[in-house]
Every structure is written in structure tokens, then in C-alpha cells.
C-alpha positions in Angstrom: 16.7 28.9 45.5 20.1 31.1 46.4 23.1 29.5 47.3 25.4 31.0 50.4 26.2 34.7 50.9 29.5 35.9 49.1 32.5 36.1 51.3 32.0 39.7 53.1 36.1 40.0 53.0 36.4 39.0 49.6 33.3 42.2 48.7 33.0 44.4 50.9 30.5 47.0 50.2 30.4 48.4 47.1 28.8 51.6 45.3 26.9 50.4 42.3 24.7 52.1 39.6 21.2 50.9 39.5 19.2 51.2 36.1 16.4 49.4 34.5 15.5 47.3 32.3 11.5 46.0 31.4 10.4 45.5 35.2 13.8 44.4 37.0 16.6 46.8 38.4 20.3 45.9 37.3 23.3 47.3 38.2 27.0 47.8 37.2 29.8 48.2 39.7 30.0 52.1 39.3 33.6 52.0 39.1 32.8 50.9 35.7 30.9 53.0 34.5 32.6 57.0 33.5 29.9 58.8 32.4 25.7 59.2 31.4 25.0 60.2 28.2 21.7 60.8 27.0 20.4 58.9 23.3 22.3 60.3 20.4 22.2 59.4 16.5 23.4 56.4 16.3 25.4 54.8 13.1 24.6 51.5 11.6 27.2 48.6 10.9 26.6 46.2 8.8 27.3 42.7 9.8 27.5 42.8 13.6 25.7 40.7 16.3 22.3 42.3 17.1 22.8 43.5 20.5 25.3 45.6 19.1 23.4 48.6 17.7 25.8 50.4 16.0 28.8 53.2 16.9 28.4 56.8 18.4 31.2 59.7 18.6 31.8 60.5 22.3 34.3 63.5 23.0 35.9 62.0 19.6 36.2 58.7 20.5 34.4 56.2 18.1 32.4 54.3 20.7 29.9 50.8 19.8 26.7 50.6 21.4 25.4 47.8 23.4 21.8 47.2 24.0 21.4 45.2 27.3 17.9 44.2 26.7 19.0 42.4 24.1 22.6 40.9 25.5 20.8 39.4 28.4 17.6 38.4 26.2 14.8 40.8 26.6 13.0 42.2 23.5 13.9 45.1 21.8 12.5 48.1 22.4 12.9 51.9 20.7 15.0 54.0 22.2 13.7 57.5 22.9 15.9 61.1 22.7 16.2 60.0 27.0 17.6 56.8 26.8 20.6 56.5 29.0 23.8 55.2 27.6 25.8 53.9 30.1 29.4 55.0 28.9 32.0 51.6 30.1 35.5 50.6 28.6 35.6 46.9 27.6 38.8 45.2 27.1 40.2 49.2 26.0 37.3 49.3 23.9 34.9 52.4 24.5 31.4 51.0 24.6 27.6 52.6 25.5 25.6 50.6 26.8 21.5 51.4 26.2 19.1 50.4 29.2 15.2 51.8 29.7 16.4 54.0 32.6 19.0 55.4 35.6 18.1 54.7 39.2 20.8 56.2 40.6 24.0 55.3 42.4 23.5 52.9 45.8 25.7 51.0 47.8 25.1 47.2 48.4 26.9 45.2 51.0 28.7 42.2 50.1 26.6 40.1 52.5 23.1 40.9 51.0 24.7 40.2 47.9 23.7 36.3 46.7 25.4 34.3 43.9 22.1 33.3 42.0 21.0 29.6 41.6 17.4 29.0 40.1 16.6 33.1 40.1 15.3 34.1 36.7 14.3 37.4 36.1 11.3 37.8 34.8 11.0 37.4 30.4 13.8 35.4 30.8 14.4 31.3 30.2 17.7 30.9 31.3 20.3 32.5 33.7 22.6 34.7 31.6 26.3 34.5 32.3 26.4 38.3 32.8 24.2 37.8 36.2 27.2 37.9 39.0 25.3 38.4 41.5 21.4 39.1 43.0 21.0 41.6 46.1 18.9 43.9 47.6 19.4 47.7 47.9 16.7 50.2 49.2 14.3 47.7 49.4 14.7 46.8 45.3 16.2 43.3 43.9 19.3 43.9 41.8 21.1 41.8 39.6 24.3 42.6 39.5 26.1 42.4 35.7 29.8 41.8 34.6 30.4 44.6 32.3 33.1 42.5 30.9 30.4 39.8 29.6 28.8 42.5 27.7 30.7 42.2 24.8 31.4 38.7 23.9 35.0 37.1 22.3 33.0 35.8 19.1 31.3 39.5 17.8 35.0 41.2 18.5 36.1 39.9 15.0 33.0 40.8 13.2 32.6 44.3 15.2 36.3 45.1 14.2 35.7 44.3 10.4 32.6 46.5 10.3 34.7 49.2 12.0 37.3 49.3 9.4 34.9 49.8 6.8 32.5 52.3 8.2 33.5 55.9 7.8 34.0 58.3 10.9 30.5 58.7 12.8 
């Protein structure tokens, strides 16, 4: 069961990038996001959280890699030479984040957009705190994700620590 519609005043329409993940369309406000980039080489760290994958060097900027499925508790899955990395900055950090594959960019209204109660996508046990918000855009259901949830306080310490000690990717 869904709960009221968000306030219309408080979000008003709003472009958003759609992408996939497993079955279920996602999205990210696209103010967010700067850039698509397809799969590139991507360099281990040792001792991080697993969703985060590793680090990539994006127009020289040293930038961690995120894999959604995993942050919101889907399996793993390989990443192909086409897998879309969704290029974000989190708290001034740069940071791809890896999802199956790019809808495109859509506008959603902030009165079809729902603040999710019981919803759980499917392959999932529990409502992540990334999920903001549940709407429906050309005719798909989108769960809308805080970018800023994506990476959490506790693997910032770890993350930086395995930064210092990895060489230049």
C-alpha cells in the first residue's frame, strides 16, 4: 500500500534518468547525473565494502565505482564492455555508478510520484533507504533513488584508506 501523493509545490516536475536494473526501472534526478560512460577497466581496492567495485580514471579524475545492484541488494552480475556507468558527484567525491542499462531521460510529475509504504521491488526483502520515491512515467514504475545514499558514512573511511594506498589507475 502507497501512502499520499508528495506535495506538487514542494516537487514539481522533474526530468529524471531512467535505467535498469534486473526487471525494475530506477531513476536518478538527472541533475545528478553529468555524464554516460560506457564499461571501462576497472581497478581493484583491497578492503572496501562490496558494492564498491573499485576506481576508474575519468578525464583524470580518480573516480570509485558503485554497483547499484548490489547497494540496494540485488545479485551481482558481470559487467559487459556496454555497461553504463552513471558518472554522479557524492559528497565532492566523483563516483560511477554501474546499472544493467540506460532508458533514457523522462520527466515525472511530482503528483504521480508516491512515497513508498509496503512496495518491494521485486528480489528484494526489505525497502532500501535509497528508494525516495515510486512513480510512473511512460507507462513504466520507477523508483526513484537518492544518489546521496549511494555511498554510505561507514565505507568513506575504508574507501579513503584503500585510496591512499593504491597507485594512480
Amino acid at each position: 500500500m502507497m501512502t499520499d501523493n508528495i506535495d506538487e509545490e514542494l516537487y514539481p516536475a522533474i526530468p529524471i534518468l531512467v535505467f535498469r536494473l534486473s526487471e525494475q526501472c530506477y531513476a536518478l534526478p538527472l541533475n545528478c547525473v553529468h555524464q554516460i560512460v560506457d564499461m571501462v577497466m576497472i581497478t581493484r581496492l583491497p578492503d572496501v565494502p562490496p558494492p564498491i567495485q573499485g576506481a576508474i580514471n575519468v578525464h583524470g579524475r580518480l573516480t570509485v565505482v558503485i554497483d547499484v545492484r548490489q547497494r540496494i541488494g540485488l545479485p551481482a552480475k558481470a559487467y559487459e564492455a556496454h555497461t553504463p556507468l552513471l558518472l554522479v558527484e557524492l559528497a565532492g567525491r566523483p563516483v560511477a555508478l554501474a546499472v544493467d542499462s540506460v532508458l533514457g531521460v523522462r520527466e515525472v510529475a511530482g503528483a504521480d510520484l508516491e512515497v513508498p509504504d509496503s512496495f518491494l521491488p521485486a528480489g528484494l526483502t526489505h525497502r532500501p533507504r535509497f528508494i525516495t520515491s515510486v512513480g510512473k512515467s511512460e507507462g513504466d514504475l520507477v523508483l526513484l533513488l537518492d544518489p546521496s545514499q549511494m555511498l554510505l558514512a561507514d565505507e568513506e573511511a575504508p574507501l579513503d584508506a584503500a585510496l591512499r594506498t593504491e597507485p594512480a589507475v
